[in-house]
Every structure is written in C-alpha cells, then in structure tokens.
N, C-alpha and C positions, 0 to 999 in steps of 0.2 A: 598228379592224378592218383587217385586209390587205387589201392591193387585188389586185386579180382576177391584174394582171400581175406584183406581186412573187411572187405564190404560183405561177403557171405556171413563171414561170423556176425558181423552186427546185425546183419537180415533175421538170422536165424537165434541171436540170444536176447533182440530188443522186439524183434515182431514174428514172435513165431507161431502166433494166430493165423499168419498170411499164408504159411507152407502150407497150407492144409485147399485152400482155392486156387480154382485151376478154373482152364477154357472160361466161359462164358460171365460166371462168379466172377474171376480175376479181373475181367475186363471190365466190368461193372464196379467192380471198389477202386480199381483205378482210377476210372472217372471221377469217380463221386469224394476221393482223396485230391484230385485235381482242380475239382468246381472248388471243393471246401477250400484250397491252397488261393484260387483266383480271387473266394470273398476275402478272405485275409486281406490279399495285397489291395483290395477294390478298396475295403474298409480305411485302409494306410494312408492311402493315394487320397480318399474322400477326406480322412482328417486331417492332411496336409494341404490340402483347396482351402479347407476350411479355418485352418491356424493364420494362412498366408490374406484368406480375405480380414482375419480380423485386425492384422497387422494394418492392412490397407485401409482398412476401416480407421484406425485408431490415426493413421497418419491424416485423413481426412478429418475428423473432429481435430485434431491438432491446429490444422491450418485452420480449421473456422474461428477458433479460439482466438488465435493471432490477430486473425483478419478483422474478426468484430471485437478486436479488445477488450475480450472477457477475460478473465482468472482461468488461470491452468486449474484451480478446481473445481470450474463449473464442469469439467469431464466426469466427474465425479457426479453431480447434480443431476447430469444427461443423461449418464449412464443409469443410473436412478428410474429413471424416467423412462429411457427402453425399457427396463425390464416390467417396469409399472405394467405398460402397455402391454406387454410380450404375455405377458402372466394370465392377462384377458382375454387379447385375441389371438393368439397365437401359443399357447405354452409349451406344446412342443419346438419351440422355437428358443425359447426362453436359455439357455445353457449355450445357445450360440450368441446369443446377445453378452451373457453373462461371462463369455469366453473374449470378449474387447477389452484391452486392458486400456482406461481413462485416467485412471490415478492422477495426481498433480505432479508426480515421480516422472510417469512415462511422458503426459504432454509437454513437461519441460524437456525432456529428453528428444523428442520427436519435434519440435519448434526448434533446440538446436542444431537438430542435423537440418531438418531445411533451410534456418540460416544460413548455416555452412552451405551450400548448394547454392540459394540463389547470389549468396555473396563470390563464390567462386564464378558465376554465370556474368555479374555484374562486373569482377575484375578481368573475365576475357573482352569484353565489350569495350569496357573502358581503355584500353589499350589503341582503338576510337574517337578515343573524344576529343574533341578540340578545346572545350570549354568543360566548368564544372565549377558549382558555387558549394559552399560548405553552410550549413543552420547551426546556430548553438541557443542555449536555453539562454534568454534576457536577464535571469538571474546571477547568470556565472559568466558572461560577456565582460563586463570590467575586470573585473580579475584577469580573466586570462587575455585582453586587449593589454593592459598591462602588461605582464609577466612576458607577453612577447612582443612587445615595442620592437626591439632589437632586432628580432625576427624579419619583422612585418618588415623595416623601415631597410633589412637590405635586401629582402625580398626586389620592393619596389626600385630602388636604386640598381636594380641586374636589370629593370625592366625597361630601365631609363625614366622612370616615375619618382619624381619629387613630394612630398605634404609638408609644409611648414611647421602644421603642429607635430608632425613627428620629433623633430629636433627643436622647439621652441620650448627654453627649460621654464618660462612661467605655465603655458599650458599644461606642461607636464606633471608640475605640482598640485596644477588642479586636477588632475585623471587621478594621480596619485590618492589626493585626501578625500575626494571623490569615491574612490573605491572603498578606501577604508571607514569613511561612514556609512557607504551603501551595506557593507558587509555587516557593520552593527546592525543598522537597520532589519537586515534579511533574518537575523540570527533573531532578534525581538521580534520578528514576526510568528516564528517557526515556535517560540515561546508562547504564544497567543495563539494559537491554532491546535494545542495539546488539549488530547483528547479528554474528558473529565476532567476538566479543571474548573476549580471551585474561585468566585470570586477573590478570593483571597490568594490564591494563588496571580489572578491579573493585576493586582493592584501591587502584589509585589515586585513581579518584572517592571510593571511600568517604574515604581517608584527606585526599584535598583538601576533601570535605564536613566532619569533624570540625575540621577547620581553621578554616574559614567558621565553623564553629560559636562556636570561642573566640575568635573574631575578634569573632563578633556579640557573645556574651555580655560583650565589655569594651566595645565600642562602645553597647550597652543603656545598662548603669552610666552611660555618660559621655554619654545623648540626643544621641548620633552615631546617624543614620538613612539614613547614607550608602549602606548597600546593602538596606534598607528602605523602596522606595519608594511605598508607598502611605501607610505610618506617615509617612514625613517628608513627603507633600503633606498630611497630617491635623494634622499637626502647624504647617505653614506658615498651616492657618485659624487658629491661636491659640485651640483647646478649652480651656473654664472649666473642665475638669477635668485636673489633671496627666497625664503619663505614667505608667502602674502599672508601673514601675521592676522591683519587686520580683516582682510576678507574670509579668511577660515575661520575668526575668532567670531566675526558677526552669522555668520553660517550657522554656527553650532547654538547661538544665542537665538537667533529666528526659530531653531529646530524647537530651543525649551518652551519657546510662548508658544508654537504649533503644540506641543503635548501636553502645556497649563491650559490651554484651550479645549483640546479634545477630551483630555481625561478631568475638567473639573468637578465631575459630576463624581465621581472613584474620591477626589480630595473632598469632599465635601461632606462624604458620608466614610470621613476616613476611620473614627470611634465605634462606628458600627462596625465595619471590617474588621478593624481591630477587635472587638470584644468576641467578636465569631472568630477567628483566629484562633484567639487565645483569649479563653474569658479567666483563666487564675491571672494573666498579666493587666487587665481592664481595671484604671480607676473605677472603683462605686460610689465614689465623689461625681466624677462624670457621666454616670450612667444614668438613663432615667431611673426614674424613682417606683416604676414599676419591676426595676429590673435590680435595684439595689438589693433589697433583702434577701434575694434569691442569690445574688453574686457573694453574699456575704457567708449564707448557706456552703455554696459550691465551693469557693478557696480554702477554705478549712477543713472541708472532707478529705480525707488521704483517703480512702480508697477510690474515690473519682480522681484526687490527683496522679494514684499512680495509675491508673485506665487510661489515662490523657495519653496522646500521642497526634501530632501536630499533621503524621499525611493521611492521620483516619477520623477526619471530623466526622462526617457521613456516620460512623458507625458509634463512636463520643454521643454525636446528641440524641441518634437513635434510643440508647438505652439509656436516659438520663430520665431517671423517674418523673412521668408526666405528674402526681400531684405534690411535688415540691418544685418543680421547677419547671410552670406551663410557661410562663415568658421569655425562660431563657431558650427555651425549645421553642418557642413560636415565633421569636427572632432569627435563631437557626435557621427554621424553615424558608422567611424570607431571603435570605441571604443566599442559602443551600438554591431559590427560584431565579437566583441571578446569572446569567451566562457567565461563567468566566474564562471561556474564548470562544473565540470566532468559529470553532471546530463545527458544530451543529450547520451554520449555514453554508461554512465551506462543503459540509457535507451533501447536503442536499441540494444547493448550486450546481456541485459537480455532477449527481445523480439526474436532475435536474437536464443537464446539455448532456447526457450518457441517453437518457429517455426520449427527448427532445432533439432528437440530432437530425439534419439536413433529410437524412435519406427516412425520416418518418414525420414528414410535413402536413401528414391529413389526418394527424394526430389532432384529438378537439382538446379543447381546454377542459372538460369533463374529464376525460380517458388522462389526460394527461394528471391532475388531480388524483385521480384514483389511483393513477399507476404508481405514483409519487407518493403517496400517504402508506401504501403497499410497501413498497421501497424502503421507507424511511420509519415506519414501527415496529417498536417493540411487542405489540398485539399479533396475534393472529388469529386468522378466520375461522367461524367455528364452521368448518366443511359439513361436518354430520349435517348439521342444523338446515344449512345451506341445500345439501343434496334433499334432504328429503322433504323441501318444498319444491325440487322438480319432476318431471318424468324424466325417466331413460331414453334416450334415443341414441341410434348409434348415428358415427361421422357418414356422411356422405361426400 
C-alpha cells in the first residue's frame, strides 16, 4: 500500500488545482472524475465485445468457406462486399465491418484450427468404432496398392483372410506394369491440361509420348525396366513366374494405334505445326507457295532471328510487320485458334458441376448459361451502363 505521505505529495505536486475545492464543489468533481473513469472503462469493455465478435465473425466465414468449397480468398471478395453494403446503408457501421479480418492468411489460419478440433472430436469418438473404411483418389490407388501389397497381404492373413492374387507372381507383374504405364499415362495427361498451351506445345508431348512408347516396347522385348519402375523393383524380388514378355509388349503396341488414331489429325497437319513452331527451321520447298517468299524474307532477317524465342510465339507473331509478312501471321493466327490442351474445358466442366451442383437443382438452363459465361470471361459488365437503365429500389 502507499503511504499516507507519498500520496499527499503527489495530490498536492500533480493536482493541485483540487486543494482549493472543498464541501459540495469537491463532491461534485468527484463524481464527475468518476462517471468520466466508468466511460473509459464502458468504452474498453465495448471495444473488447466488439474485437471478440469480430473474431467470432471471421471463424464463422471461415467454416462457410470450407463448407461450400470456396477459396480462402473469397474472404477477401466478402469482405469487400460488407463494406460495399455497410458504406450505403449503414456507414456508421462500416469500421466494424472493416474490423473482420478475412484475408486468405487468417481463413487458412481459422480452417486449421477447426481441423484441428473437429479431428480431435472425431479421434475421441472413434475410439467407438467397430468398423471404418478409408477413400483414396483413383489416380494414386495403383501406386499405393502396390507399394503396399506386403502390408495389405499380412494385414489380411492376422485376419485369417487369404487373396490368391495377392501372392500369384503372374498377377503381380501385371499390377506391377499396370501401374507403371498408368503413371505415364497420368503424367501425359497432367501435360495436356497446361494452362496456355499453344498447339505446338500438344503435339509435342503427344509426339514425345509415342516416342517413350517405342522406346518402352524395345526395352519390354529386351527386360530393360529402366523406365518402369515398379516392374523393375518386382522384378529385383526374383518372381517364380517370368515376365509376360509377350502380353506387355502387345499392350504397349495397342496403346500406339489408340494414339495413331486419336491424334491423326495433329500428324497430318504436322508441317503446319512445325512451321508455327519454328518458321526459320520450315522447308520453303514445303511450304505453300503463298507462304514461301515471305519464309524466305523472315530467315534471313537477324533481327527477327534474334526476337525469336520458342515459349514466346504469342508475342514473335504479334509484332511481325503485318505488310511483309500477312500469311505468315494469318497462319499464326490459325494455329495460335487451336486448343492446345484440354485446359479450357476442364475448366469450365469443373465450373460447370461448382454452379450446377445437386443442392441448386431449380437452376434453369438460362441462369445456368449466364452464370457460366460470367464465370468463365475474360469481359466484364459494363455496371454504369447496366444501372442507369434501372430505377433504385431498395431490398425488401
């Protein structure tokens, strides 16, 4: 406690306006030091309701996030969007709004701790369970059905459960080579699905994959397992049963006529490809004869030769002087109109079943259309133009 004299001298050397009021005065500034000390702390108490709802707030758009499988920075968009609104009808409001923190920092922050919670919730429970199955992605199922055979196969033998194919070393070679061309396959997909990619870029993968192909199919014949790596660690166990030589090797020969079939149409217009590629490497022996003198033009220029650069066509034919060389640009052009991957439709498929999902089934085919075109351009709406051919009304 303070003693009597340190608190006098402070009275008297920090407030010594006060010595001078007495009786009824004194009693009056008292109060009125008092109310002023209780807004302070009212003030405190209100901004701390007020920080702790916004927390509670921000945990709440977190979990919508999760829940409806949006991006941790539509918090950002949202928030956006509060304030929009708050600005209007409410703007003394607006700084409490403004006071939620959405960032894509905090909702990933706030989606992990609830992780964290309902997976703790989940692992008291389960301590319950009798039963319980496990989902993995169809992509990565061989793989790892493989890589734990051994697992699996004495799992089930503790269980008193037998599989033949577990231990049948012909089946095994086929999960084995199985895997390892599905893996190729997955990896040439994931190549055809790249965002901006220019036909020249798909017809290379394809043509580098038919490659791989006759590479593997001589390496099979000769149990080279060099770029087969699950067949060549099956094969380092030393299996009683050979390698099926014969059935791998026809395997790999049906895959090349499935892609001389799919992709004929990429071999057919392979000179076109090529000369969009790379037109200083294009015979002009082969080229049309609209397109020769202008090829003849373009290889001889060093200063287009040194502009050249092979992952910036887009920007090459851009500035390639339209009156010397309209065909070889208007070739470009065709070429630069051809998908070259699948990226665009995966995209808006996906967008597509995101818009059109079970729990918005009285969705029309209009709305869905519009919503979709919304979604998926690079335009956007001229609002001004938009508002001021309506009237105002407010929400009801």
């Amino acid at each position: 406690m303070f003693k009597e004299f340190n608190l006098r001298r402070h009275h008297e050397t920090r407030h010594r306006e006060y010595a001078s009021l007495s009786g009824l005065a004194r009693d009056d500034k008292v109060r009125r030091l008092k109310g002023g000390l209780a807004v302070q702390q009212d003030a405190f108490l209100r901004q701390s309701r007020v920080n702790l709802a916004a927390v509670r707030a921000s945990y709440k758009v977190a979990n919508l996030l999760a829940t409806h499988g949006k991006l941790f920075t539509d918090g950002e968009f949202g928030k956006a969007m509060m304030l929009a609104v708050a600005e209007e009808v409410c703007p003394e409001k607006t700084d409490a709004f403004r006071g939620v923190s959405l960032s894509a920092q905090t909702m990933t922050r706030r989606i992990e701790e609830m992780g964290g919670n309902v997976f703790d919730q989940l692992r008291e429970r389960a301590a319950e369970f009798k039963c319980f199955a496990l989902a993995m992605d169809e992509s990565k199922v061989l793989r790892r059905v493989y890589d734990l055979l051994p697992e699996i196969n004495t799992f089930l033998q503790s269980k008193g459960e037998t599989v033949r194919e577990l231990t049948d070393p012909e089946w095994k070679w086929d999960l084995a080579f199985l895997t390892d061309v599905t893996e190729l396959l997955n990896h040439l997909n994931l190549q055809l699905q790249g965002k901006g990619n220019l036909i020249s870029d798909m017809y290379s993968h394809i043509k580098a994959f038919e490659v791989k192909l006759q590479l593997l199919v001589r390496q099979v014949q000769k149990l080279d397992f060099t770029h087969l790596p699950a067949t060549q660690s099956y094969c380092a166990e030393k299996p009683a049963a050979p390698f099926p030589v014969a059935k791998c090797k026809d395997a790999l020969e049906m895959l090349q006529r499935e892609f001389s079939v799919r992709f004929r149409e990429l071999h057919v217009n392979n000179k076109d490809i090529s000369l969009f590629q790379n037109p200083f490497a294009a015979d002009i022996d082969d080229a049309l004869p609209s397109l020769q003198f202008e090829l003849a033009e373009l290889q001889n220029c060093d200063v287009l030769k040194d502009a050249f650069k092979p992952d910036h066509l887009l920007e090459f034919y851009a500035e390639l002087p339209e009156g010397t060389y309209p065909n070889i640009k208007q070739h470009a052009l065709k070429m630069c109109t051809v998908f070259g991957s699948t990226y665009t439709c995966e995209q808006t498929f996906s967008r597509m079943k995101q818009i059109k999902n079970p729990t918005r089934n009285r969705l029309s085919d209009e709305h869905l259309h519009q919503t979709l075109r919304l979604a998926t351009t690079r335009l956007h709406p001229d609002i001004g133009l938009l508002t001021s051919q309506k009237q105002a009304h407010s929400s009801h």
